[in-house]
N, C-alpha and C positions, 0 to 999 in steps of 0.2 A: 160720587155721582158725576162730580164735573171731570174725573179722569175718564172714566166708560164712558160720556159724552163724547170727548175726544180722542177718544179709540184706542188710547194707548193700554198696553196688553202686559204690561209689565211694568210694576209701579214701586219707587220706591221711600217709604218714609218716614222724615228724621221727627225725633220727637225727642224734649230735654227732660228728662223725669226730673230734676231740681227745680227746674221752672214750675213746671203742673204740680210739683207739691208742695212748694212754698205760696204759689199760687189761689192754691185750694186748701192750705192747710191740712194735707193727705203726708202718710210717708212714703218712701220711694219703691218698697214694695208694692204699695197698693195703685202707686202708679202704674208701675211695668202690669199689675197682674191688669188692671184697666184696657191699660192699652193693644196688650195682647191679645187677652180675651176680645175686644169690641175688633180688633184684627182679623181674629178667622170666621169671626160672625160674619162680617161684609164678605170674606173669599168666599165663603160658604154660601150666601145668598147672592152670590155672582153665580153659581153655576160653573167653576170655570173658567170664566170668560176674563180673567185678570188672576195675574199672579204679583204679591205684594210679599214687599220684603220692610223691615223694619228695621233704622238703622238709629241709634243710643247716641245723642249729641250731650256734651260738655260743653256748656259755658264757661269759658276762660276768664269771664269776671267775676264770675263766683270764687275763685281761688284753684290752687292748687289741691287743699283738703278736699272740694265738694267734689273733684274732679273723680279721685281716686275712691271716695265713698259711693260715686256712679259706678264706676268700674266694678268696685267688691257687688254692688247690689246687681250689674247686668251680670255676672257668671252665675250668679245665683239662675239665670235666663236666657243662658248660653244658646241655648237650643232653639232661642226664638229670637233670635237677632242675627242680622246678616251682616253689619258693621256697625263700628266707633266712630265717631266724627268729635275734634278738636274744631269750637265755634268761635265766634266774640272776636271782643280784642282783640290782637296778636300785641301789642305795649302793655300793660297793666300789670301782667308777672312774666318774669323771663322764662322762656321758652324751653329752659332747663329746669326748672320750678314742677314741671309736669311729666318729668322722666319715669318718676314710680308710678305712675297710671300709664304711661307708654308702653312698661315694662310689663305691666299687669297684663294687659290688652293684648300683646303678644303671645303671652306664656296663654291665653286662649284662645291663640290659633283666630282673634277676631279680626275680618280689613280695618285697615285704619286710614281714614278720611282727614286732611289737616286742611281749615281754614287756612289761606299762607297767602301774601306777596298780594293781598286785596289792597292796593295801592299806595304798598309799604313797599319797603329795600327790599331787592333780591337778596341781599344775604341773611332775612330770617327765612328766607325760602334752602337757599345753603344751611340753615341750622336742619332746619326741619329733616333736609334729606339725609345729612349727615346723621343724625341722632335717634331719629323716631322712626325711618326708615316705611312711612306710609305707601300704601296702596296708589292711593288718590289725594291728588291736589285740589283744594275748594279755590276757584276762582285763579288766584295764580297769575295778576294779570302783568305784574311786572316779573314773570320769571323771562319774559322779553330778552332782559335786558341784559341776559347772560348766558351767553354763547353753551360753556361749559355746563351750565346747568343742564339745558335745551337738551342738550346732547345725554345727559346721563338720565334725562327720564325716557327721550328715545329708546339707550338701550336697557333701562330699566323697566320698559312698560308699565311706567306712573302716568295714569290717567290724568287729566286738566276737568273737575268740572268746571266749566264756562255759564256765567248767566249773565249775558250782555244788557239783558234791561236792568238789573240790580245793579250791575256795572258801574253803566251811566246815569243811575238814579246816585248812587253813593259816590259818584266823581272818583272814579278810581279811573273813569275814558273820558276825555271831552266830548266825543260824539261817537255813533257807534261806527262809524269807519276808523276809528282810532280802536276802535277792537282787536286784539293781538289771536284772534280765534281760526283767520284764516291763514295766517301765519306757524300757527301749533299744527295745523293739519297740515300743511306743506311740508313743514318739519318732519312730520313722519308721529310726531308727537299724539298716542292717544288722546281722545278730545271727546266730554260727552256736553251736549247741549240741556240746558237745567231753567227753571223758572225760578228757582230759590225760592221764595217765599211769593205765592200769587197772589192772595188775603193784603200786605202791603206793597206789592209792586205793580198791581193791578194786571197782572201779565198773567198767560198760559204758555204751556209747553207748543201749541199750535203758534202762535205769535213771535215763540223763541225762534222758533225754526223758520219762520218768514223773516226774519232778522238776519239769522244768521246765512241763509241764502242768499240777500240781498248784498252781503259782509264778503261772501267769495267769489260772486260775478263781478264784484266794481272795485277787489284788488286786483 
């Protein structure tokens, strides 16, 4: 409801079936069929007017096993998911810990979405790209701070998504002029604007984008 409120016409969202089933005490099948199902119900009662896409997140605190027992249960639902997303952490297990669901994820042809560089070292953002070889970047906000990287997601066309309020809620920016967002765009660097989580950040995708407006007139 609060997406069609705010006009957006193309929606996309992450949801961790290990979370909702430890959660609810459910298993990860009857997640995904939940989640899907109550999916095309809302498209279908839109009329059209919104196109939703559904992307399979990992929590990286959960381990390496829960990671890869996501991955086997979404092929099982290949057909109704539009990407992978690596969450959580980036410290807790090494980033190599997570190759045999990296590998999985590929071998189905799913995008792969990496939490990375959320106000950690560029060089597990250098891992990330090196090894897992993702789509898109979650957040990303010290990949700043390295020329070469800069450069090879230019001509890699690896997305940056940007959520400057969750940003500077999680002190990864001291203020949002300290935001590296209008910097990525000058780059040449794809860049999408994102509210991350609105339920804890008390933000919307309308509020991002007045943020991030503000972020390219006053560099």
């Amino acid at each position: 409801i609060n997406a069609e409120y705010g006009g957006i016409a193309v929606l996309e969202l992450r949801f961790s079936p290990e979370y909702l089933a430890s959660s609810k005490n459910l298993d990860l099948d009857a997640v995904m069929e939940a989640v899907i199902t109550t999916k095309k119900q809302v498209v279908e009662d839109l009329k059209g007017k919104m196109k939703v896409g559904l992307i399979v997140i990992v929590s990286r605190n959960y381990g390496p096993e829960s990671s890869l027992k996501t991955a086997e249960v979404t092929k099982k639902w290949r057909n109704d998911v539009i990407g992978f997303d690596f969450a959580a952490s980036e410290l807790v297990h090494p980033m190599s810990s997570f190759l045999p669901t990296v590998k999985l994820v590929h071998e189905m042809k799913l995008p792969l979405t990496v939490h990375v560089g959320e106000g950690t070292s560029s060089s597990l953002i250098k891992q990330v790209l090196e090894t897992y070889n993702p789509r898109r970047l979650g957040h990303a906000t010290n990949l700043i701070d390295d020329e070469t990287l800069m450069e090879h997601c230019v001509k890699n066309n690896i997305m940056v998504e940007s959520c400057p309020t969750s940003n500077l809620l999680c002190n990864c920016v001291p203020t949002y002029k300290h935001h590296p967002l209008p910097k990525y765009y000058q780059r040449g660097i794809p860049v999408s604007i994102n509210s991350d989580d609105p339920t804890i950040f008390a933000s919307n995708l309308t509020e991002e984008w007045v943020h991030a407006c503000l972020l390219y007139t006053s560099d």
